[in-house]
C-alpha angles and dihedrals in degrees: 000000000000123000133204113262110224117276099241089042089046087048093059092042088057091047086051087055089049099247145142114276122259112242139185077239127070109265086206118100108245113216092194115142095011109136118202117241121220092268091056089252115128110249124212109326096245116253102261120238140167100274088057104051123090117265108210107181099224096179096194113187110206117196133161132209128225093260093062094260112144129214146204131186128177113174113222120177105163085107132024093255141111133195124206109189134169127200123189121206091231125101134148098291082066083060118081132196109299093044110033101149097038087108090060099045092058095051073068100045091050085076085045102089141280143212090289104015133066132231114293090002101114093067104036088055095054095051099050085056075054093261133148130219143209158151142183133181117211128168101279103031150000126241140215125191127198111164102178139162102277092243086064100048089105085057095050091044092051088050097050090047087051099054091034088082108001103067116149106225103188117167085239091062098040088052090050097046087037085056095048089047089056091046091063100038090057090044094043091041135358089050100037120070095217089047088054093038085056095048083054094052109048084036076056101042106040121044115171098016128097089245092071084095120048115238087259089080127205137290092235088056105040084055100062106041115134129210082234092064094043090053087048093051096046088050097053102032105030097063121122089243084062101048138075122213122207120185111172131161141064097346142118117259095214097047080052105060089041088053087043091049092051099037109045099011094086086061111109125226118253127213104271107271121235134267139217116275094178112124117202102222119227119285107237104171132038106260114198139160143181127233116202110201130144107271149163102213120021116215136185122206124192131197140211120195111230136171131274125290097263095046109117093241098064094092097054099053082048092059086051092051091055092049083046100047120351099115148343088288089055114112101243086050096045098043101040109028105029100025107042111008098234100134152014098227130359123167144133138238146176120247102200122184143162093266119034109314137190134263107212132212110182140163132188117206149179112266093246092065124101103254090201090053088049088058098035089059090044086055094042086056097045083046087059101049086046098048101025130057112237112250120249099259089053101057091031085058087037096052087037090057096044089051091053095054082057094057095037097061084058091072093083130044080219104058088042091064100042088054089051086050101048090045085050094058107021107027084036082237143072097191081066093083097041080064080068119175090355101093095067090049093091095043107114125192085255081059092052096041092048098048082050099052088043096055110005089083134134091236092059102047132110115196128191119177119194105212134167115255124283118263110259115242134267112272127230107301107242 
């Protein structure tokens, strides 16, 4: 079964493939307003507003049991398809030193068997009804996917509420899924530059947060979980007051809440779990360091420290990071790869999570290349944004793409509930994500210049550069 690989660390594999960065915007240019002139050139993208958006009704209905669960239902019935997913308020900034990794074991030992259902069971049985099943860990919170034809939701949503509480923790079953999770943390890490890059970086940028360590976990700790601390975790973390359910698709909203009510009401509430206190302090001085792995294509990745996701800032630096890195047209692609061949890929992009996140600025690039001018022209373009406006048509293509990713999630009811789940834990909303494309209809260029000038300092950057080994020295003339 394959698992989602964290955003940052997916980020860095892409720019080790040399290509362009993921975003929570559409990398694809939107032509979306753009009118042709008589000689069949586009003239100036029109300024999006609110008129000219696109207005999905996303009548998401939002209930919660008696137990604490809480629980979200959008009726789609443009396909004959239902989705039943559960998200749980618990990532790898719950863990602590001693069992950093544990959240992402159990996103394993969720498919190893249960009270009434057998190991791997859960998923083979969803699949033979023509299911699909998945599940990823990030920082803030752990996700499980059930997409199911709709005639079989009841039986998604038995199978979630079984494995919610009546999980079956043997030592057998912690050491094999111990051992998986090793596995992947050696062939992810440990032997992938990016993937080490990536451990140097968060170990670098963050120094008292959780998010010091990547969901992935480390070997030391994996080694010396106990079936006494996963209990311990499951107990705390995998309660109905600390979940989210989202059923979406071609159901009926009434046969829903009846199915949720059996299946999950039964379920009792657990003491609130507890969260994080760790403050990350300011960064005051510019930390780098260089890796020096063999490699093919050295890259450097900076980052920014920004506020959380639901800070009021956020849309405007992602509307930086669109002007920065959404498309060919976008300035670190244009300065760096097609100007003045620096590199293969360069790009920026905002890390929001729950807690502060990053803001990223990155380039890969061919060994022949001079590391130092790489980074200088990454400074000079984050200089300009700091000291110089953008121009109209930059923020009008930037809040258009970004427009345009909103629109395109909606495509899939999968992807719709991933995204509510996702604006419920790490936005601290989900109706943060029903607002859609609105909220970057206020940002202004003096926005975007402002939130540049605040966080995208050289004080409160953090640098790693991949690079291939030095040459040894000469030896003794003879």
């Amino acid at each position: 079964m394959s698992r989602r690989i964290p955003s940052l660390l997916l980020l860095l594999l892409l720019v080790s493939l040399a290509l362009p960065p993921p975003s929570r915007a559409a990398t694809k240019e939107s032509k979306a307003g753009v009118a042709p002139t008589a000689a069949g050139k586009p003239a100036h993208a029109a300024p999006v507003t609110a008129a000219a958006l696109p207005s999905p009704k996303l009548d998401v209905k939002y209930w919660t049991l008696a137990n604490g669960l809480n629980v979200l239902f959008l009726a789609d019935h443009k396909a004959p398809i239902a989705t039943v997913q559960v998200f749980y308020h618990v990532g790898s900034k719950d863990e602590h030193v001693g069992i950093r990794g544990v959240a992402h074991m159990f996103e394993h030992m969720m498919f190893k068997g249960s009270e009434h259902v057998p190991p791997e069971e859960h998923a083979r049985l969803l699949k033979e009804v023509g299911g699909q099943v998945n599940a990823y860990t990030m920082e803030d919170l752990t996700a499980y996917h059930d997409t199911v034809p709709p005639s079989y939701d009841g039986f998604a949503l038995e199978l979630e509420a079984e494995r919610m509480r009546q999980l079956k923790l043997f030592q057998g079953t912690i050491d094999s899924e111990r051992h998986v999770v090793e596995e992947e943390k050696r062939l992810r890490v440990d032997n992938d530059p990016i993937g080490k890059a990536l451990e140097k970086f968060r170990a670098l940028a963050f120094v008292k947060h959780p998010y010091n360590w990547t969901p992935i976990g480390t070997i030391e700790d994996l080694e010396r979980v106990t079936p006494a601390d996963c209990q311990r975790f499951y107990d705390t973390y995998y309660q109905p007051n600390n979940a989210t359910l989202v059923v979406i698709g071609d159901v009926d909203e009434a046969a829903v809440r009846k199915l949720v009510e059996q299946h999950f009401g039964p379920i009792p509430k657990a003491p609130d779990p507890p969260r994080t206190t760790a403050v990350e302090p300011p960064q005051t001085a510019l930390r780098e360091e260089t890796l020096r792995i063999e490699v093919q294509i050295p890259v450097v990745v900076g980052g920014y420290h920004i506020p959380r996701a639901a800070d009021p800032d956020v849309p405007a630096l992602e509307v930086l990071a669109a002007v920065l890195s959404a498309g060919e047209s976008s300035r670190m692609h244009q300065r760096l790869v097609r100007r003045e061949h620096l590199a293969v890929a360069a790009g920026g992009v905002t890390e929001t999570l729950e807690q502060p996140g990053l803001f990223l600025v990155y380039a890969a690039y061919l060994p022949d290349r001079d590391a130092g001018r790489v980074q200088a022209v990454l400074a000079e373009e984050i200089a300009r944004v700091r000291d110089q406006p953008i121009g109209r048509d930059e923020l009008d293509k930037a809040k258009n793409q970004l427009a345009a990713g909103f629109v395109f999630g909606l495509q899939t009811v999968d992807g719709i509930a991933q995204a509510l789940g996702r604006a419920q834990y790490v936005e601290g909303d989900w109706k943060r994500f029903v607002e859609g494309a609105t909220r970057y209809l206020a940002v202004t260029a003096a926005d975007v210049q402002r939130v540049a000038k605040k966080y995208l300092v050289d004080t409160n950057l953090t640098r790693v550069t991949l690079a291939q080994p030095s040459p040894p020295p000469p030896g003794p003339k003879k």
